[in-house]
C-alpha positions in Angstrom: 152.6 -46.3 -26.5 148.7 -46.1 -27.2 147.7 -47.5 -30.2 143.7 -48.7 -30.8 144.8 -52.5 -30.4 141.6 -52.7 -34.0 144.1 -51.6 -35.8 147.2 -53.6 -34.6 147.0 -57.0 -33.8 148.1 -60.5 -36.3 150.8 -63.0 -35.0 153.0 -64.9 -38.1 153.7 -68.1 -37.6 157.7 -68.2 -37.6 157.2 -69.5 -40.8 155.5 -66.8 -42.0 152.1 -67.8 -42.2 149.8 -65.4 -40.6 148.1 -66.6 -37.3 145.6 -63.3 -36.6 144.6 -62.6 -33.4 141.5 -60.9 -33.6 141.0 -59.0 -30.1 139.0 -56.3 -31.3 136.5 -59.0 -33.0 135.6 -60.4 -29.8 134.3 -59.3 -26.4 136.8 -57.6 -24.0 137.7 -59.6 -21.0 137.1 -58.2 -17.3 141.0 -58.3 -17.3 143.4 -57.0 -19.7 144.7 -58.8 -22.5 148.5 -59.6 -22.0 150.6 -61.3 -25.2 154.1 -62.6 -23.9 157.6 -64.1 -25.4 156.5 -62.3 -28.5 158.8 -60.7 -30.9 157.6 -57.0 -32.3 157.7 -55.3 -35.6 157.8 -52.0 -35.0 157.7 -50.2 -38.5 157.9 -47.3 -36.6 161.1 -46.9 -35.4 162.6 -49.6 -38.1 162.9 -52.2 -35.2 162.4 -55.7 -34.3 162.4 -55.7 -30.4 162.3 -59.9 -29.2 160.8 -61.5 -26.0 158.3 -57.7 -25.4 155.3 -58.6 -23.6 152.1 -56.9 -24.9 149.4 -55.5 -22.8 145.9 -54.3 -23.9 143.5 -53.0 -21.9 140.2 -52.5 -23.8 140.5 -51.5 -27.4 144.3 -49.8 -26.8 147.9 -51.5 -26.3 148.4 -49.9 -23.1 152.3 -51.4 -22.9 155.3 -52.9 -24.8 157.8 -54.1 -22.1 160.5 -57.0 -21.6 158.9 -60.0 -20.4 161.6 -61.1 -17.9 160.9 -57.5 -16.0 157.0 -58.0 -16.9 154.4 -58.7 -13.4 151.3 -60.4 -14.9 148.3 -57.9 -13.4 145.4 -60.2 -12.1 142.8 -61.5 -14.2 144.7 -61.1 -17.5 144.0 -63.0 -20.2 147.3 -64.3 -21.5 148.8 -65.8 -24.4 152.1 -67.4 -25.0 153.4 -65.8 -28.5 156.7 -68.0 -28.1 158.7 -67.9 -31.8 155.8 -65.9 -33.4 156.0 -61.8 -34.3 153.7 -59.6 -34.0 153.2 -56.5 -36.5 150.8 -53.6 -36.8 147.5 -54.4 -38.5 148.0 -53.7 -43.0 145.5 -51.2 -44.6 145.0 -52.3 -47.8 144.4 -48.9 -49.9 142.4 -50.3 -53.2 139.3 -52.6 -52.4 136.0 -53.5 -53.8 134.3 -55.5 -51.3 130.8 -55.0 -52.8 130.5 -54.5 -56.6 127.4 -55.2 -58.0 127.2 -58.6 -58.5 131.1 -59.3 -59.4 132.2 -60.5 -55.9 129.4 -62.7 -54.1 129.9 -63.6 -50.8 131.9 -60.6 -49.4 130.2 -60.3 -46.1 131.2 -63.9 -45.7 133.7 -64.5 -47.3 135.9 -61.5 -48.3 135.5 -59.7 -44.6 137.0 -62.5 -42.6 139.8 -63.3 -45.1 141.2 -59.5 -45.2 141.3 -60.1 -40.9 142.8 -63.5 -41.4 145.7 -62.1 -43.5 146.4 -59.6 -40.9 144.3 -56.5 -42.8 142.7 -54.9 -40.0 141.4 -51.4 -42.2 140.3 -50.7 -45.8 139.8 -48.2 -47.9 136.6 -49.4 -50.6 137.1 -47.6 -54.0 134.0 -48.1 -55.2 130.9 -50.1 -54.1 127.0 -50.4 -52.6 126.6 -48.1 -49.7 123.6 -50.0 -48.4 125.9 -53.1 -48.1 128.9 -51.3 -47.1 127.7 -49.3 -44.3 125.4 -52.6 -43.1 128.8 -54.5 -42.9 130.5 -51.5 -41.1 128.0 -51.3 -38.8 128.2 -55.0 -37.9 131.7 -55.0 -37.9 131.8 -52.4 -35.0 129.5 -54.1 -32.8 131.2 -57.1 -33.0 128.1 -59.4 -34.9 130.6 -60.1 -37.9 134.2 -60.3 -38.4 135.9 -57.6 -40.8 138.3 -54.8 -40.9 138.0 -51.1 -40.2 136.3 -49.4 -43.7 136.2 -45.9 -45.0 134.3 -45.7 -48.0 133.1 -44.1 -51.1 130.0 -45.4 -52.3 129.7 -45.5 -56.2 132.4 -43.7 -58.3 131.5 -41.4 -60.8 132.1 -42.0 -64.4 130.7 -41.1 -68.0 128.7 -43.2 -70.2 130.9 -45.3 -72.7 130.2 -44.9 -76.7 127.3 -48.2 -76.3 125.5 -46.1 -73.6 126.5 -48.2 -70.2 128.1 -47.9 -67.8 131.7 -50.0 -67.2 131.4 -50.6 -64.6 129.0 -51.4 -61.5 128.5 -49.3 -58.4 128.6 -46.5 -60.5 127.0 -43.1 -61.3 126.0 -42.2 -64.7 127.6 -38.1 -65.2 127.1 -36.4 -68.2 127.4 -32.5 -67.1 128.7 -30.6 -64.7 126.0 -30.4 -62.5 124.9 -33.9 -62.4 128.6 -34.1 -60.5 127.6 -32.1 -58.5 124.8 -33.5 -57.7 126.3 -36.8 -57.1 128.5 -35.7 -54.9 126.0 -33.9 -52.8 124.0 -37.1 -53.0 127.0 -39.4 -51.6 127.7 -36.7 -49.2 124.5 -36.8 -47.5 124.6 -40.7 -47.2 128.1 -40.6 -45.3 130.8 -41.8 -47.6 134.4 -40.7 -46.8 135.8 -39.7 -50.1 134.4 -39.5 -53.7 135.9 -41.6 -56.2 136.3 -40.9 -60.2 136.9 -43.2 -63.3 138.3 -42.6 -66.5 135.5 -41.7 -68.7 133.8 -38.6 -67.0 134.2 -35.8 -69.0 136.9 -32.8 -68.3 134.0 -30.0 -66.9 132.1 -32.6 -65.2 135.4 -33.9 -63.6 136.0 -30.7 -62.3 133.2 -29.9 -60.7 132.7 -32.4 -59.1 136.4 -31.9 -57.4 134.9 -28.6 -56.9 132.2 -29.6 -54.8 134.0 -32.1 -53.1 136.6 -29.6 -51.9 133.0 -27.6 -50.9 131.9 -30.6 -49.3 135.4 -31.2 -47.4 135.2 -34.5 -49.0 138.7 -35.8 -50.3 138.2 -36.7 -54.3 140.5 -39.7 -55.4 140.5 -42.5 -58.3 142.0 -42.5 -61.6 142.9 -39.3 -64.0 140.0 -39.1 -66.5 140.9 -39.8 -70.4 139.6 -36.0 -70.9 142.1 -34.5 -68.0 145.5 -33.5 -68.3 147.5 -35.2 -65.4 
Protein backbone atom coordinates (compact mmCIF):
# COMPACT_ATOMS: atom_id res chain seq x y z
CA UNK A 1 0.00 0.00 0.00
CA UNK A 2 1.44 3.52 -1.05
CA UNK A 3 -0.24 6.25 0.30
CA UNK A 4 1.49 10.03 0.56
CA UNK A 5 2.05 9.52 4.53
CA UNK A 6 0.80 14.16 4.14
CA UNK A 7 -2.24 12.88 3.87
CA UNK A 8 -2.50 10.01 6.47
CA UNK A 9 -1.01 10.30 9.62
CA UNK A 10 -3.01 11.24 13.47
CA UNK A 11 -2.78 8.77 16.44
CA UNK A 12 -6.18 8.98 19.00
CA UNK A 13 -5.50 8.56 22.32
CA UNK A 14 -7.54 5.35 23.36
CA UNK A 15 -9.64 7.71 24.75
CA UNK A 16 -10.34 9.31 21.75
CA UNK A 17 -8.56 12.40 21.94
CA UNK A 18 -6.50 13.02 19.01
CA UNK A 19 -2.64 12.84 19.50
CA UNK A 20 -1.41 13.94 15.61
CA UNK A 21 1.63 12.87 14.43
CA UNK A 22 2.73 15.24 12.07
CA UNK A 23 5.57 13.51 9.82
CA UNK A 24 5.08 15.36 6.82
CA UNK A 25 5.41 18.77 8.98
CA UNK A 26 8.87 18.02 9.92
CA UNK A 27 12.14 17.01 8.21
CA UNK A 28 12.52 13.39 7.01
CA UNK A 29 14.93 11.34 8.95
CA UNK A 30 18.01 9.55 7.07
CA UNK A 31 16.06 6.41 8.13
CA UNK A 32 12.59 5.54 7.63
CA UNK A 33 9.91 6.29 9.96
CA UNK A 34 8.55 2.96 11.55
CA UNK A 35 5.11 3.20 13.91
CA UNK A 36 4.62 -0.13 15.94
CA UNK A 37 1.87 -1.94 18.32
CA UNK A 38 -0.47 0.40 16.55
CA UNK A 39 -3.97 -0.47 15.81
CA UNK A 40 -5.24 0.75 12.01
CA UNK A 41 -8.43 2.18 10.71
CA UNK A 42 -8.59 1.29 7.43
CA UNK A 43 -11.77 3.02 5.97
CA UNK A 44 -10.94 1.35 3.11
CA UNK A 45 -11.65 -2.03 3.33
CA UNK A 46 -14.15 -1.37 6.57
CA UNK A 47 -11.36 -2.82 8.91
CA UNK A 48 -9.66 -2.37 12.11
CA UNK A 49 -6.42 -4.42 11.73
CA UNK A 50 -4.50 -4.36 15.66
CA UNK A 51 -0.77 -4.66 16.59
CA UNK A 52 0.24 -3.46 12.29
CA UNK A 53 3.45 -1.86 12.31
CA UNK A 54 3.69 1.23 9.99
CA UNK A 55 6.61 2.04 7.88
CA UNK A 56 7.24 5.35 5.95
CA UNK A 57 9.90 6.02 4.01
CA UNK A 58 9.92 9.73 2.89
CA UNK A 59 6.58 11.24 2.21
CA UNK A 60 4.75 7.55 1.41
CA UNK A 61 3.66 4.63 3.90
CA UNK A 62 5.70 2.15 2.25
CA UNK A 63 4.22 -0.98 4.59
CA UNK A 64 1.35 -2.07 6.87
CA UNK A 65 2.51 -5.43 8.43
CA UNK A 66 2.11 -7.54 11.84
CA UNK A 67 4.50 -6.41 14.25
CA UNK A 68 5.46 -9.85 15.81
CA UNK A 69 6.71 -10.81 11.98
CA UNK A 70 8.09 -7.03 11.60
CA UNK A 71 12.42 -6.70 11.34
CA UNK A 72 13.10 -3.12 12.39
CA UNK A 73 15.48 -1.81 9.19
CA UNK A 74 18.48 0.22 10.63
CA UNK A 75 18.33 3.69 11.39
CA UNK A 76 14.50 3.89 11.76
CA UNK A 77 12.97 6.22 13.65
CA UNK A 78 10.45 4.40 15.78
CA UNK A 79 7.60 5.02 17.79
CA UNK A 80 5.66 2.86 20.25
CA UNK A 81 1.84 3.52 19.28
CA UNK A 82 0.83 0.87 22.10
CA UNK A 83 -3.23 1.27 22.77
CA UNK A 84 -3.52 4.21 20.35
CA UNK A 85 -5.21 3.87 16.46
CA UNK A 86 -4.15 5.24 13.79
CA UNK A 87 -6.59 6.64 10.88
CA UNK A 88 -6.20 8.26 7.52
CA UNK A 89 -5.74 12.03 7.67
CA UNK A 90 -9.81 14.01 7.46
CA UNK A 91 -10.43 16.53 4.55
CA UNK A 92 -12.54 18.88 5.72
CA UNK A 93 -14.68 20.03 2.52
CA UNK A 94 -16.09 23.64 3.59
CA UNK A 95 -13.41 26.07 5.04
CA UNK A 96 -12.74 29.71 5.23
CA UNK A 97 -9.33 30.10 6.59
CA UNK A 98 -8.82 33.66 5.37
CA UNK A 99 -11.98 35.95 5.16
CA UNK A 100 -11.39 39.40 5.23
CA UNK A 101 -10.99 40.35 8.51
CA UNK A 102 -13.71 37.75 10.13
CA UNK A 103 -11.02 35.10 11.33
CA UNK A 104 -7.74 36.78 12.62
CA UNK A 105 -5.04 34.64 13.39
CA UNK A 106 -5.49 31.75 10.80
CA UNK A 107 -1.93 31.32 9.87
CA UNK A 108 -1.43 30.81 13.53
CA UNK A 109 -3.86 29.81 14.86
CA UNK A 110 -6.42 28.05 12.51
CA UNK A 111 -3.56 26.09 10.36
CA UNK A 112 -2.07 24.20 13.34
CA UNK A 113 -5.52 23.39 14.96
CA UNK A 114 -7.00 21.68 11.56
CA UNK A 115 -3.39 19.36 11.87
CA UNK A 116 -3.96 18.90 15.51
CA UNK A 117 -7.41 17.48 15.01
CA UNK A 118 -6.07 15.06 12.59
CA UNK A 119 -7.22 17.33 9.28
CA UNK A 120 -4.43 16.87 7.10
CA UNK A 121 -6.20 18.63 3.59
CA UNK A 122 -8.79 21.43 2.91
CA UNK A 123 -10.82 22.54 0.52
CA UNK A 124 -11.11 26.84 1.21
CA UNK A 125 -14.59 28.05 -0.14
CA UNK A 126 -13.87 31.31 -0.31
CA UNK A 127 -10.95 33.52 0.79
CA UNK A 128 -7.67 35.99 0.02
CA UNK A 129 -5.40 34.39 -2.55
CA UNK A 130 -2.49 36.40 -1.51
CA UNK A 131 -2.75 34.83 2.02
CA UNK A 132 -3.87 31.50 0.87
CA UNK A 133 -1.23 30.72 -1.52
CA UNK A 134 1.50 32.43 0.98
CA UNK A 135 0.35 29.86 3.60
CA UNK A 136 0.32 27.00 0.99
CA UNK A 137 3.52 27.77 0.00
CA UNK A 138 4.84 27.65 3.56
CA UNK A 139 3.03 24.77 4.41
CA UNK A 140 4.96 22.72 1.64
CA UNK A 141 8.26 23.65 2.59
CA UNK A 142 7.85 22.84 5.90
CA UNK A 143 8.26 26.75 7.53
CA UNK A 144 4.65 26.46 9.09
CA UNK A 145 2.42 23.80 10.13
CA UNK A 146 -1.01 23.29 8.18
CA UNK A 147 -2.80 20.99 6.04
CA UNK A 148 -2.84 20.24 2.27
CA UNK A 149 -5.23 23.30 0.53
CA UNK A 150 -6.91 23.56 -2.74
CA UNK A 151 -8.45 26.73 -3.13
CA UNK A 152 -10.77 29.17 -4.72
CA UNK A 153 -9.85 32.60 -4.11
CA UNK A 154 -12.96 34.97 -3.81
CA UNK A 155 -16.48 33.66 -4.70
CA UNK A 156 -18.54 35.44 -6.93
CA UNK A 157 -21.72 36.98 -5.97
CA UNK A 158 -24.18 39.95 -6.82
CA UNK A 159 -24.60 43.15 -5.10
CA UNK A 160 -27.34 43.04 -2.34
CA UNK A 161 -30.45 45.74 -2.61
CA UNK A 162 -27.98 48.37 -0.14
CA UNK A 163 -25.18 48.08 -2.83
CA UNK A 164 -22.42 45.66 -0.78
CA UNK A 165 -21.38 43.02 -0.89
CA UNK A 166 -22.24 40.08 1.91
CA UNK A 167 -19.89 38.97 2.22
CA UNK A 168 -15.84 39.38 2.19
CA UNK A 169 -13.44 37.74 -0.19
CA UNK A 170 -15.80 38.39 -2.70
CA UNK A 171 -16.27 39.66 -6.33
CA UNK A 172 -18.84 42.13 -7.21
CA UNK A 173 -20.85 40.53 -10.70
CA UNK A 174 -23.39 42.30 -12.28
CA UNK A 175 -23.40 40.82 -16.03
CA UNK A 176 -22.50 38.12 -17.78
CA UNK A 177 -19.27 39.07 -18.75
CA UNK A 178 -17.94 40.48 -15.66
CA UNK A 179 -18.20 36.46 -14.70
CA UNK A 180 -16.40 35.88 -17.08
CA UNK A 181 -14.04 37.93 -16.43
CA UNK A 182 -13.74 36.90 -12.96
CA UNK A 183 -13.21 33.77 -13.70
CA UNK A 184 -10.53 34.31 -16.15
CA UNK A 185 -9.02 36.57 -13.48
CA UNK A 186 -8.96 33.75 -10.75
CA UNK A 187 -7.82 31.43 -13.39
CA UNK A 188 -4.78 33.10 -14.13
CA UNK A 189 -3.83 33.48 -10.33
CA UNK A 190 -4.05 29.63 -9.77
CA UNK A 191 -7.08 28.78 -7.80
CA UNK A 192 -8.50 25.20 -8.13
CA UNK A 193 -12.20 25.71 -8.47
CA UNK A 194 -14.54 28.78 -8.69
CA UNK A 195 -16.99 29.25 -6.04
CA UNK A 196 -20.63 31.00 -6.40
CA UNK A 197 -23.02 32.60 -3.71
CA UNK A 198 -26.56 33.11 -3.73
CA UNK A 199 -27.12 36.45 -5.10
CA UNK A 200 -25.47 36.46 -8.61
CA UNK A 201 -27.86 36.78 -11.05
CA UNK A 202 -29.27 33.70 -13.35
CA UNK A 203 -27.13 34.88 -16.95
CA UNK A 204 -24.28 35.96 -15.03
CA UNK A 205 -24.42 32.53 -13.09
CA UNK A 206 -24.29 30.81 -16.14
CA UNK A 207 -21.61 32.18 -17.71
CA UNK A 208 -19.53 32.04 -15.50
CA UNK A 209 -20.18 27.99 -15.26
CA UNK A 210 -19.58 28.49 -18.91
CA UNK A 211 -16.24 29.68 -18.73
CA UNK A 212 -15.27 27.65 -15.98
CA UNK A 213 -16.09 24.53 -17.87
CA UNK A 214 -13.78 26.61 -20.80
CA UNK A 215 -11.30 27.04 -18.23
CA UNK A 216 -11.37 23.25 -16.98
CA UNK A 217 -11.98 24.82 -13.69
CA UNK A 218 -14.65 22.84 -11.48
CA UNK A 219 -17.58 25.59 -10.41
CA UNK A 220 -19.08 24.80 -6.86
CA UNK A 221 -20.91 26.82 -3.92
CA UNK A 222 -24.40 27.37 -3.37
CA UNK A 223 -27.52 27.43 -6.03
CA UNK A 224 -28.11 31.14 -6.68
CA UNK A 225 -31.66 32.68 -5.47
CA UNK A 226 -32.21 33.39 -9.41
CA UNK A 227 -31.44 29.54 -10.58
CA UNK A 228 -33.61 26.75 -10.67
CA UNK A 229 -31.87 23.78 -8.83
Amino acid sequence: MRILANLCLSVVIASYLLKPISIAQSNPAAGPTVITHVTVVNPGTSSVERNRTVVITGDQITSVSDTEKFQLPKNARVIDATGQYLIPGLWDMHVHSAFGDWFPGGRDIILPLFIANGVTGVRDMGGDIPVLVGWRKEIASGRIIGPRMVISGPMLDGYLPNGKLRFPSSIAISTPASAVAAVGSLKAQGVDFIKVQSVISHDAYLAAAAEAHKQGLPIVGHVPDKVRI
